[in-house]
C-alpha positions as CSV (number, residue, x, y, z in Angstrom):
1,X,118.6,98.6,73.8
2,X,117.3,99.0,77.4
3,X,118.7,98.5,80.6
4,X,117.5,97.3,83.9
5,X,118.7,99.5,86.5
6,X,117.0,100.2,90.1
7,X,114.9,103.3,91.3
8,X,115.7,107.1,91.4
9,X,114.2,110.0,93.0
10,X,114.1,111.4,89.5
11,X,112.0,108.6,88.1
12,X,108.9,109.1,90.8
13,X,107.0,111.6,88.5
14,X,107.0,109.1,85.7
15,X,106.0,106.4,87.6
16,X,103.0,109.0,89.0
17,X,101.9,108.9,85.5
18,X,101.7,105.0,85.3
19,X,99.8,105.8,88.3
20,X,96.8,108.0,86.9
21,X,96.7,105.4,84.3
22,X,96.1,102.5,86.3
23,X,95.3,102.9,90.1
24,X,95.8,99.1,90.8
25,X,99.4,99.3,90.9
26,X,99.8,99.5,94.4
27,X,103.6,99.1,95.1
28,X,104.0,102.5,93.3
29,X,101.3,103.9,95.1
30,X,102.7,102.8,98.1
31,X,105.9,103.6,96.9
32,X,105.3,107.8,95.7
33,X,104.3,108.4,99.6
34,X,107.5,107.0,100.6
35,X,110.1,108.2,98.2
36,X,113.3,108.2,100.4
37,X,112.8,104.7,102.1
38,X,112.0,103.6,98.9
39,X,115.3,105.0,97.4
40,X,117.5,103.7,100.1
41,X,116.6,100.4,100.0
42,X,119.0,99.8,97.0
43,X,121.9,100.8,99.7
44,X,120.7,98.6,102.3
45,X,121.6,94.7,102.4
46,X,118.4,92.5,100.6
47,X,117.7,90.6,103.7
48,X,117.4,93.8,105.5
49,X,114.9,95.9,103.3
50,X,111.3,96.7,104.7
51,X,109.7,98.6,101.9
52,X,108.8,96.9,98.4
53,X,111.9,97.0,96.2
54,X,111.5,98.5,92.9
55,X,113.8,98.1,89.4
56,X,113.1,99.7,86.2
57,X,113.6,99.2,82.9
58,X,114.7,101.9,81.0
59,X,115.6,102.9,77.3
60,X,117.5,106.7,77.3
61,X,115.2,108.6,79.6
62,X,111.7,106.5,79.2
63,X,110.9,104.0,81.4
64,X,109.4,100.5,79.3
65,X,108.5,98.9,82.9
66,X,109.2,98.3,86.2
67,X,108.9,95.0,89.0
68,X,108.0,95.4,92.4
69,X,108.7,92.7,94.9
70,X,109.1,92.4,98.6
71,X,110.3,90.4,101.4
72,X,107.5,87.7,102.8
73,X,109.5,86.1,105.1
74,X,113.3,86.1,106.1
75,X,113.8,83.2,107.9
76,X,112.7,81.0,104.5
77,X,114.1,83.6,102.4
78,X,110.7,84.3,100.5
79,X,110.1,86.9,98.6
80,X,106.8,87.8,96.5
81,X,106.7,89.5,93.4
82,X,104.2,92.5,93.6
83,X,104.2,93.3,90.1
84,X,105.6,93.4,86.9
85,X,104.0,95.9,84.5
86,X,105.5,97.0,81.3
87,X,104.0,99.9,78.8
88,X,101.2,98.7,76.1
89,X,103.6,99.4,73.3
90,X,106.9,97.7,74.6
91,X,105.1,94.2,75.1
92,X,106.6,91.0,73.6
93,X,109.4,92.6,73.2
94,X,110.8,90.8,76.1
95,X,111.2,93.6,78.9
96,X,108.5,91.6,81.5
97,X,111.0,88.6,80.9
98,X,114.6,90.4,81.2
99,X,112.7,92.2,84.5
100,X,111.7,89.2,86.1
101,X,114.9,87.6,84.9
102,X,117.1,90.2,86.6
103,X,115.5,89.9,90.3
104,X,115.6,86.7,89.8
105,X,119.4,86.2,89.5
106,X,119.8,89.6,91.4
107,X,118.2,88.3,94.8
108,X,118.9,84.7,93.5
109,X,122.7,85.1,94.1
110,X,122.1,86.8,97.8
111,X,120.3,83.7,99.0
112,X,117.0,84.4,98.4
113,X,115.9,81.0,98.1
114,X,111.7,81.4,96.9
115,X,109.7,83.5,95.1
116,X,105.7,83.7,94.7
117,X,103.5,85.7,92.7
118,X,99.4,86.2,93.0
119,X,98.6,86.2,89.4
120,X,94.9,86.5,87.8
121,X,93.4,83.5,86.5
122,X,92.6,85.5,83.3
123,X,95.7,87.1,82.4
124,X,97.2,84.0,80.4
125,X,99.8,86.5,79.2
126,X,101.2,86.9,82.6
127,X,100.9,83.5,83.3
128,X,103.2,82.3,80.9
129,X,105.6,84.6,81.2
130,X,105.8,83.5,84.9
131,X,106.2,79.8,83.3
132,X,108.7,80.9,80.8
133,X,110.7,82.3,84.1
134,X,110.7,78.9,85.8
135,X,107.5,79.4,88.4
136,X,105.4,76.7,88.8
137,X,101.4,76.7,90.0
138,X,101.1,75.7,93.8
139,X,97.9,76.4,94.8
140,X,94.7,78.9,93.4
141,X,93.7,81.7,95.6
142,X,90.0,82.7,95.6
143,X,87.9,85.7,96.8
144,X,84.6,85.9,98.2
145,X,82.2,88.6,98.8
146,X,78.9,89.2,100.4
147,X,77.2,92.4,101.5
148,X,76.0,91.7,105.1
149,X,73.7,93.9,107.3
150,X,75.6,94.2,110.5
151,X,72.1,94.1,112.5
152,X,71.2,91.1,111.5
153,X,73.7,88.7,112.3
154,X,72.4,85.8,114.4
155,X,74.0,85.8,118.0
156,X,74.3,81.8,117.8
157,X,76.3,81.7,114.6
158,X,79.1,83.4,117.0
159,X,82.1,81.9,119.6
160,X,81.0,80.4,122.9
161,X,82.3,81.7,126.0
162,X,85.5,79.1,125.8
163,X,87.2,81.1,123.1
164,X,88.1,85.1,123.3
165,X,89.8,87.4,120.3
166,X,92.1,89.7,121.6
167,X,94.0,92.0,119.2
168,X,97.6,90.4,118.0
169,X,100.8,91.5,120.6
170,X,104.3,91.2,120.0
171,X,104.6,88.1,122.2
172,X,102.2,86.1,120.1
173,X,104.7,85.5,116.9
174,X,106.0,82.4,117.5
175,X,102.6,80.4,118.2
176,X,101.3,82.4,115.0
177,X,104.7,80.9,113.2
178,X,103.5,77.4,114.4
179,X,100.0,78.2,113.4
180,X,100.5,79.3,109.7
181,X,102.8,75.9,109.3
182,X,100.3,73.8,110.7
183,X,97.4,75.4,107.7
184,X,100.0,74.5,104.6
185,X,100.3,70.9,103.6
186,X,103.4,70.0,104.3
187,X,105.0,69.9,100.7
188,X,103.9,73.4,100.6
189,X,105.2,74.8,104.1
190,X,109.2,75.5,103.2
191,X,108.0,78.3,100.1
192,X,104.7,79.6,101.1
193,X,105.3,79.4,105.4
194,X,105.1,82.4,106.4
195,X,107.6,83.4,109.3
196,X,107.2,85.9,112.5
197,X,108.7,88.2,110.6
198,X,105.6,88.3,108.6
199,X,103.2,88.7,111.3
200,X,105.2,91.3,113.3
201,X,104.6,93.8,110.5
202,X,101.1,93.2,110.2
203,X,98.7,95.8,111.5
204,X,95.1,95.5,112.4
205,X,95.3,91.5,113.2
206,X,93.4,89.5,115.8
207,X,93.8,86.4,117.4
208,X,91.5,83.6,118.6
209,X,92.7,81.8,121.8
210,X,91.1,78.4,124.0
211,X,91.1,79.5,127.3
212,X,90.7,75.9,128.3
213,X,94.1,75.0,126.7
214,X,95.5,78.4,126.7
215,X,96.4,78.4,123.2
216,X,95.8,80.3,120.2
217,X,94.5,78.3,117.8
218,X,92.9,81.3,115.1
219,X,94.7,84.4,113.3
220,X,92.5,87.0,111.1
221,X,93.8,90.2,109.5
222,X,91.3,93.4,108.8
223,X,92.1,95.1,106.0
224,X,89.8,98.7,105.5
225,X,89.9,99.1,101.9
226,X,86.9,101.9,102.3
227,X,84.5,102.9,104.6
228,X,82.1,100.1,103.6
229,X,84.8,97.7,102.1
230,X,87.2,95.5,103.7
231,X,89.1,92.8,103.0
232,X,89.8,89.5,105.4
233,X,92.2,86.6,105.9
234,X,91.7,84.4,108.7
235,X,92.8,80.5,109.2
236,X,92.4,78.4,112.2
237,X,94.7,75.5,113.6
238,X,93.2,72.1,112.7
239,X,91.0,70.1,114.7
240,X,88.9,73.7,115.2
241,X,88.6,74.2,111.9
242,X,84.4,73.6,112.7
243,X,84.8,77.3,114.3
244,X,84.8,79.2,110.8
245,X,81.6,80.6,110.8
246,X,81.7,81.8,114.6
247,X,85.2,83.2,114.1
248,X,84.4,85.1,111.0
249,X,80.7,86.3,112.6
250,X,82.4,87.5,115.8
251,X,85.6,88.8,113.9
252,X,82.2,91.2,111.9
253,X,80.8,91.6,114.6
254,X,83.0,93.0,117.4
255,X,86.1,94.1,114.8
256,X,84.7,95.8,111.9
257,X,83.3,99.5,113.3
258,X,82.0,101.7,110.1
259,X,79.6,104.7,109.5
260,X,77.4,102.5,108.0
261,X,75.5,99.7,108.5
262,X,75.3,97.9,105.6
263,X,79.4,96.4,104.2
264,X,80.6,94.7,101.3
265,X,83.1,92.0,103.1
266,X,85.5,90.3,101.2
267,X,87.1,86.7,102.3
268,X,90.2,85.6,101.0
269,X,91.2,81.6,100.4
270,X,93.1,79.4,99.6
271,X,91.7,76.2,97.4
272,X,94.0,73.7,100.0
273,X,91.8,75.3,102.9
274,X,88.6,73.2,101.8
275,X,87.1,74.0,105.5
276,X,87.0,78.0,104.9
277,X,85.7,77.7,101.4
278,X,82.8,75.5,102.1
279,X,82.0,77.7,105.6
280,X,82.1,80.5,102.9
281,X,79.6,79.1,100.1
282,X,77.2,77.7,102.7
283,X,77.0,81.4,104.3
284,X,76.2,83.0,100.8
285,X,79.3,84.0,99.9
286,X,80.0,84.5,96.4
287,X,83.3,83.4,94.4
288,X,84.2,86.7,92.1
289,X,87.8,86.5,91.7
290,X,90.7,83.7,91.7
291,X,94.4,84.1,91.2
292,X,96.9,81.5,90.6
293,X,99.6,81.0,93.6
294,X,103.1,80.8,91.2
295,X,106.2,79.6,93.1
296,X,109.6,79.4,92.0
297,X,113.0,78.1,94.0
298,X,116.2,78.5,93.3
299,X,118.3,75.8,94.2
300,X,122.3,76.9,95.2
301,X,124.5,74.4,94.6
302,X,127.0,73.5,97.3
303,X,130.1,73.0,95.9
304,X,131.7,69.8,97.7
305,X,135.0,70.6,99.0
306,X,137.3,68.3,97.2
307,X,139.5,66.4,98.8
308,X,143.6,66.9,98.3
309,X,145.1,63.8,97.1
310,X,148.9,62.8,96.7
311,X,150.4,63.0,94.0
312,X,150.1,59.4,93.3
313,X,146.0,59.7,93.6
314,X,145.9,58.1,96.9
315,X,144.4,60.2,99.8
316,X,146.8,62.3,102.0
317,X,147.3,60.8,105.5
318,X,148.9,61.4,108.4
319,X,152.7,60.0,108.9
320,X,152.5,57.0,111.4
Protein backbone atom coordinates (compact mmCIF):
# COMPACT_ATOMS: atom_id res chain seq x y z
CA UNK A 1 0.00 0.00 0.00
CA UNK A 2 1.60 3.40 -0.79
CA UNK A 3 1.53 6.61 0.71
CA UNK A 4 1.51 10.16 -0.40
CA UNK A 5 3.87 12.03 1.50
CA UNK A 6 5.93 15.41 0.42
CA UNK A 7 9.62 15.75 -0.74
CA UNK A 8 13.00 14.89 1.03
CA UNK A 9 16.49 15.66 0.37
CA UNK A 10 16.96 11.98 0.38
CA UNK A 11 14.59 11.34 -2.49
CA UNK A 12 16.53 13.97 -5.14
CA UNK A 13 18.79 11.10 -6.51
CA UNK A 14 15.81 9.07 -7.47
CA UNK A 15 14.02 11.62 -8.91
CA UNK A 16 17.49 12.38 -11.02
CA UNK A 17 16.88 9.06 -12.46
CA UNK A 18 13.27 9.88 -13.56
CA UNK A 19 15.21 12.59 -14.96
CA UNK A 20 17.70 10.79 -17.44
CA UNK A 21 14.66 8.93 -18.39
CA UNK A 22 12.67 11.64 -19.52
CA UNK A 23 14.13 15.28 -19.81
CA UNK A 24 10.65 16.87 -20.22
CA UNK A 25 9.92 16.84 -16.68
CA UNK A 26 10.83 20.17 -16.00
CA UNK A 27 9.62 20.86 -12.39
CA UNK A 28 12.25 18.23 -11.30
CA UNK A 29 14.73 19.67 -13.40
CA UNK A 30 14.04 22.82 -11.99
CA UNK A 31 13.63 21.32 -8.79
CA UNK A 32 17.42 19.15 -8.47
CA UNK A 33 19.20 22.74 -8.96
CA UNK A 34 17.31 23.94 -6.05
CA UNK A 35 17.11 21.35 -3.52
CA UNK A 36 16.83 23.36 -0.22
CA UNK A 37 14.11 25.94 -1.48
CA UNK A 38 12.51 23.11 -2.74
CA UNK A 39 12.59 21.25 0.66
CA UNK A 40 11.49 24.06 2.65
CA UNK A 41 8.61 24.93 1.00
CA UNK A 42 6.68 22.04 2.87
CA UNK A 43 7.47 24.35 6.20
CA UNK A 44 6.36 27.43 4.72
CA UNK A 45 2.55 28.57 4.63
CA UNK A 46 0.85 27.52 0.81
CA UNK A 47 0.11 31.00 -0.04
CA UNK A 48 3.53 31.93 0.64
CA UNK A 49 5.62 29.31 -1.53
CA UNK A 50 7.72 30.56 -4.62
CA UNK A 51 9.16 27.36 -5.96
CA UNK A 52 6.95 24.47 -7.54
CA UNK A 53 5.75 22.20 -4.72
CA UNK A 54 6.42 18.64 -5.11
CA UNK A 55 4.57 15.33 -3.27
CA UNK A 56 5.45 11.81 -3.83
CA UNK A 57 4.08 8.77 -3.77
CA UNK A 58 5.89 6.25 -2.28
CA UNK A 59 5.62 2.38 -1.44
CA UNK A 60 8.69 1.33 1.29
CA UNK A 61 11.63 3.11 -0.24
CA UNK A 62 10.54 3.35 -4.10
CA UNK A 63 8.89 6.11 -5.31
CA UNK A 64 5.60 5.09 -7.90
CA UNK A 65 5.18 9.00 -8.81
CA UNK A 66 5.21 12.33 -7.93
CA UNK A 67 2.87 15.86 -8.81
CA UNK A 68 4.34 19.06 -9.24
CA UNK A 69 2.28 22.13 -9.02
CA UNK A 70 2.73 25.79 -8.36
CA UNK A 71 1.29 28.93 -7.44
CA UNK A 72 -0.16 31.12 -10.75
CA UNK A 73 -1.66 33.76 -8.99
CA UNK A 74 -2.37 34.57 -5.18
CA UNK A 75 -4.77 37.00 -5.29
CA UNK A 76 -7.43 34.33 -7.23
CA UNK A 77 -5.79 31.57 -5.44
CA UNK A 78 -4.74 29.67 -8.68
CA UNK A 79 -2.68 27.17 -8.77
CA UNK A 80 -1.47 25.05 -11.91
CA UNK A 81 -0.57 21.56 -11.90
CA UNK A 82 2.95 21.07 -13.54
CA UNK A 83 2.82 17.44 -13.63
CA UNK A 84 1.76 14.30 -12.61
CA UNK A 85 3.95 11.44 -13.73
CA UNK A 86 3.75 8.00 -12.29
CA UNK A 87 6.26 4.90 -13.28
CA UNK A 88 5.28 2.68 -16.47
CA UNK A 89 4.66 -0.27 -14.28
CA UNK A 90 2.47 1.26 -11.35
CA UNK A 91 -0.24 2.72 -13.97
CA UNK A 92 -3.94 2.06 -13.50
CA UNK A 93 -3.27 1.16 -10.39
CA UNK A 94 -4.61 4.46 -9.24
CA UNK A 95 -1.43 6.46 -7.89
CA UNK A 96 -1.94 9.51 -10.70
CA UNK A 97 -5.58 9.63 -9.10
CA UNK A 98 -4.75 9.33 -5.22
CA UNK A 99 -1.80 12.15 -6.26
CA UNK A 100 -3.97 14.49 -7.82
CA UNK A 101 -6.61 13.71 -5.22
CA UNK A 102 -4.32 14.58 -2.34
CA UNK A 103 -3.25 18.25 -3.62
CA UNK A 104 -6.36 18.64 -4.34
CA UNK A 105 -7.99 18.36 -0.83
CA UNK A 106 -4.42 19.29 0.53
CA UNK A 107 -4.40 22.96 -1.02
CA UNK A 108 -8.27 22.64 -1.39
CA UNK A 109 -8.71 22.97 2.53
CA UNK A 110 -6.07 26.09 2.69
CA UNK A 111 -8.18 28.11 0.25
CA UNK A 112 -6.80 27.44 -2.82
CA UNK A 113 -9.80 28.14 -4.73
CA UNK A 114 -8.59 26.91 -8.79
CA UNK A 115 -6.58 24.70 -10.31
CA UNK A 116 -5.39 24.36 -14.19
CA UNK A 117 -3.48 21.94 -15.98
CA UNK A 118 -1.77 22.26 -19.79
CA UNK A 119 -2.46 18.76 -20.94
CA UNK A 120 -1.55 17.26 -24.56
CA UNK A 121 -4.35 16.88 -26.84
CA UNK A 122 -3.00 13.27 -27.44
CA UNK A 123 -2.59 11.86 -24.12
CA UNK A 124 -6.37 10.71 -23.69
CA UNK A 125 -5.03 8.81 -20.67
CA UNK A 126 -4.13 11.99 -18.88
CA UNK A 127 -7.10 13.57 -19.89
CA UNK A 128 -9.36 11.43 -18.23
CA UNK A 129 -7.84 11.16 -15.30
CA UNK A 130 -8.01 14.92 -15.06
CA UNK A 131 -11.91 14.36 -15.70
CA UNK A 132 -12.22 11.60 -13.32
CA UNK A 133 -10.58 14.41 -10.70
CA UNK A 134 -13.38 16.88 -11.41
CA UNK A 135 -11.47 19.34 -14.12
CA UNK A 136 -13.29 20.47 -16.78
CA UNK A 137 -11.97 21.75 -20.55
CA UNK A 138 -11.91 25.72 -20.68
CA UNK A 139 -10.10 26.53 -23.52
CA UNK A 140 -7.27 24.65 -26.11
CA UNK A 141 -3.87 26.07 -26.15
CA UNK A 142 -1.97 25.88 -29.48
CA UNK A 143 1.69 26.37 -30.69
CA UNK A 144 3.05 27.70 -33.70
CA UNK A 145 6.37 27.69 -35.23
CA UNK A 146 8.25 29.11 -38.13
CA UNK A 147 11.90 29.39 -38.87
CA UNK A 148 12.42 33.08 -39.88
CA UNK A 149 15.70 34.76 -41.35
CA UNK A 150 16.25 37.70 -39.09
CA UNK A 151 17.56 39.74 -42.34
CA UNK A 152 14.70 39.59 -44.05
CA UNK A 153 12.08 40.92 -42.20
CA UNK A 154 10.18 43.69 -43.94
CA UNK A 155 10.65 47.11 -42.10
CA UNK A 156 6.80 48.02 -42.79
CA UNK A 157 5.40 44.81 -41.21
CA UNK A 158 6.79 46.67 -37.88
CA UNK A 159 5.22 49.47 -35.14
CA UNK A 160 4.94 53.07 -36.22
CA UNK A 161 6.59 55.69 -34.39
CA UNK A 162 3.22 56.09 -31.98
CA UNK A 163 4.02 52.93 -29.99
CA UNK A 164 7.51 52.12 -28.12
CA UNK A 165 8.47 48.54 -26.25
CA UNK A 166 10.37 49.10 -23.30
CA UNK A 167 11.36 46.15 -21.13
CA UNK A 168 8.68 45.35 -18.15
CA UNK A 169 9.46 47.52 -14.58
CA UNK A 170 8.11 46.94 -11.30
CA UNK A 171 5.65 49.83 -11.64
CA UNK A 172 3.91 48.33 -14.58
CA UNK A 173 1.99 45.41 -12.69
CA UNK A 174 -1.12 46.70 -12.12
CA UNK A 175 -1.93 48.03 -15.82
CA UNK A 176 -0.51 44.45 -16.88
CA UNK A 177 -3.27 43.04 -14.15
CA UNK A 178 -5.88 45.09 -16.06
CA UNK A 179 -4.48 44.03 -19.32
CA UNK A 180 -4.44 40.16 -18.88
CA UNK A 181 -8.33 40.58 -17.61
CA UNK A 182 -9.26 42.56 -20.39
CA UNK A 183 -7.80 39.35 -23.09
CA UNK A 184 -10.05 36.46 -21.09
CA UNK A 185 -13.73 36.44 -21.73
CA UNK A 186 -15.25 37.27 -18.94
CA UNK A 187 -16.65 33.81 -17.79
CA UNK A 188 -13.14 32.75 -18.01
CA UNK A 189 -11.31 35.75 -16.01
CA UNK A 190 -11.90 34.59 -12.03
CA UNK A 191 -9.74 30.92 -12.85
CA UNK A 192 -7.38 31.68 -15.59
CA UNK A 193 -6.74 35.80 -14.71
CA UNK A 194 -3.63 36.04 -14.00
CA UNK A 195 -2.63 38.52 -11.08
CA UNK A 196 0.58 40.92 -10.52
CA UNK A 197 1.85 38.45 -8.72
CA UNK A 198 2.30 36.56 -11.83
CA UNK A 199 4.00 39.15 -13.82
CA UNK A 200 6.38 40.34 -11.01
CA UNK A 201 8.15 37.05 -11.24
CA UNK A 202 8.47 36.98 -14.84
CA UNK A 203 11.81 37.69 -16.41
CA UNK A 204 12.74 38.70 -19.85
CA UNK A 205 9.19 40.48 -20.55
CA UNK A 206 8.44 43.58 -22.60
CA UNK A 207 5.80 45.90 -22.85
CA UNK A 208 4.07 47.82 -25.69
CA UNK A 209 2.89 51.32 -24.71
CA UNK A 210 0.65 54.41 -26.83
CA UNK A 211 2.53 57.26 -26.33
CA UNK A 212 -0.50 59.19 -27.51
CA UNK A 213 -2.67 57.80 -24.57
CA UNK A 214 0.16 56.88 -22.41
CA UNK A 215 -0.97 53.47 -21.85
CA UNK A 216 0.22 50.10 -22.20
CA UNK A 217 -1.85 48.40 -24.19
CA UNK A 218 0.68 44.98 -25.21
CA UNK A 219 2.69 42.44 -22.95
CA UNK A 220 5.13 39.67 -24.54
CA UNK A 221 7.40 37.33 -22.73
CA UNK A 222 10.89 35.87 -24.36
CA UNK A 223 11.60 32.66 -23.40
CA UNK A 224 15.42 31.38 -24.74
CA UNK A 225 14.88 27.70 -24.92
CA UNK A 226 18.41 27.44 -27.08
CA UNK A 227 20.57 29.48 -28.95
CA UNK A 228 18.33 29.37 -32.02
CA UNK A 229 15.02 28.46 -30.11
CA UNK A 230 12.74 30.51 -28.25
CA UNK A 231 9.48 30.48 -27.14
CA UNK A 232 6.82 33.57 -27.07
CA UNK A 233 3.63 34.77 -25.49
CA UNK A 234 2.35 38.04 -26.24
CA UNK A 235 -1.41 39.54 -26.06
CA UNK A 236 -2.56 42.99 -26.73
CA UNK A 237 -5.52 44.99 -25.11
CA UNK A 238 -8.59 45.05 -27.45
CA UNK A 239 -9.37 47.63 -29.87
CA UNK A 240 -5.30 47.15 -30.94
CA UNK A 241 -5.56 43.85 -31.51
CA UNK A 242 -4.76 44.91 -35.55
CA UNK A 243 -1.01 45.52 -34.12
CA UNK A 244 -0.17 41.66 -33.95
CA UNK A 245 1.99 41.34 -36.73
CA UNK A 246 3.98 44.71 -35.94
CA UNK A 247 4.29 43.81 -32.28
CA UNK A 248 5.58 40.33 -32.87
CA UNK A 249 8.03 41.67 -36.01
CA UNK A 250 9.48 44.35 -33.71
CA UNK A 251 9.33 42.12 -30.49
CA UNK A 252 12.04 39.64 -33.37
CA UNK A 253 13.41 42.16 -34.39
CA UNK A 254 14.81 44.47 -31.62
CA UNK A 255 14.39 41.60 -28.60
CA UNK A 256 15.62 38.36 -29.83
CA UNK A 257 19.80 38.80 -30.09
CA UNK A 258 21.46 35.19 -31.14
CA UNK A 259 24.70 33.93 -32.79
CA UNK A 260 22.90 33.06 -35.56
CA UNK A 261 20.91 34.38 -38.05
CA UNK A 262 18.54 31.97 -38.97
CA UNK A 263 15.78 30.97 -35.49
CA UNK A 264 13.12 28.59 -35.00
CA UNK A 265 10.39 30.96 -33.14
CA UNK A 266 7.71 29.47 -31.39
CA UNK A 267 4.14 31.40 -30.73
CA UNK A 268 2.04 30.34 -28.10
CA UNK A 269 -2.10 30.80 -28.20
CA UNK A 270 -4.91 30.56 -27.00
CA UNK A 271 -8.02 29.29 -29.34
CA UNK A 272 -10.28 32.39 -27.49
CA UNK A 273 -7.57 34.85 -28.95
CA UNK A 274 -8.93 34.41 -32.62
CA UNK A 275 -6.85 37.77 -33.54
CA UNK A 276 -3.28 36.19 -32.66
CA UNK A 277 -4.10 32.97 -34.34
CA UNK A 278 -5.15 34.26 -37.61
CA UNK A 279 -2.12 37.03 -37.53
CA UNK A 280 -0.16 33.72 -36.98
CA UNK A 281 -1.44 31.48 -40.04
CA UNK A 282 -1.47 34.40 -42.42
CA UNK A 283 2.40 35.00 -41.52
CA UNK A 284 3.23 31.25 -42.26
CA UNK A 285 3.10 30.05 -39.05
CA UNK A 286 2.55 26.45 -38.62
CA UNK A 287 0.21 24.71 -35.84
CA UNK A 288 2.46 21.66 -34.40
CA UNK A 289 1.23 21.18 -31.04
CA UNK A 290 -2.18 21.87 -28.99
CA UNK A 291 -2.93 21.20 -25.32
CA UNK A 292 -6.13 21.24 -23.63
CA UNK A 293 -6.53 24.15 -20.84
CA UNK A 294 -8.31 21.78 -17.80
CA UNK A 295 -9.75 23.83 -14.86
CA UNK A 296 -11.11 22.76 -11.76
CA UNK A 297 -12.69 24.91 -8.64
CA UNK A 298 -13.34 24.05 -5.52
CA UNK A 299 -16.23 25.57 -4.11
CA UNK A 300 -15.96 26.19 0.16
CA UNK A 301 -19.09 26.21 1.63
CA UNK A 302 -19.92 29.00 3.99
CA UNK A 303 -21.60 27.69 6.79
CA UNK A 304 -24.52 30.23 7.63
CA UNK A 305 -24.37 31.16 11.21
CA UNK A 306 -27.56 30.02 12.67
CA UNK A 307 -29.48 31.98 14.48
CA UNK A 308 -30.28 31.19 18.47
CA UNK A 309 -33.80 30.88 19.00
CA UNK A 310 -35.89 30.60 22.38
CA UNK A 311 -36.78 27.90 23.68
CA UNK A 312 -40.18 28.14 22.41
CA UNK A 313 -38.69 28.45 18.56
CA UNK A 314 -39.37 32.10 18.40
CA UNK A 315 -36.35 34.44 17.71
CA UNK A 316 -34.48 35.95 20.77
CA UNK A 317 -35.20 39.64 21.13
CA UNK A 318 -34.32 42.31 23.13
CA UNK A 319 -36.53 43.03 26.48
CA UNK A 320 -38.63 46.21 25.80
Amino acid sequence: MFKIRTLHISDFLKLKEYLKEDSNLSSISSSTTNKIACILQSCIPINLRFVPSIHIAVEGKNILGFVSLKCLSKSNNCWQIEEVFVLDQERNKGVGEELLRYVLSVYGSEGIEHFLAEVDSQNIPAISLFHECGFRRYAKVAFYEKELTLDKLESKSFLDKDFILRAQIKNDMNDLEKLELSTIPSDLRPALGRSKDFFKNIKDSVVMIDKSRNLIVGWSHINKLSTDNYLIELKLSPGWTHLYEGFLNTIIYDYITCEVNKIKLTVKAVDYNTELTQTLAQSGFVQTETKELLVRTIWLKVKERKKKTSPFALPRTAPT
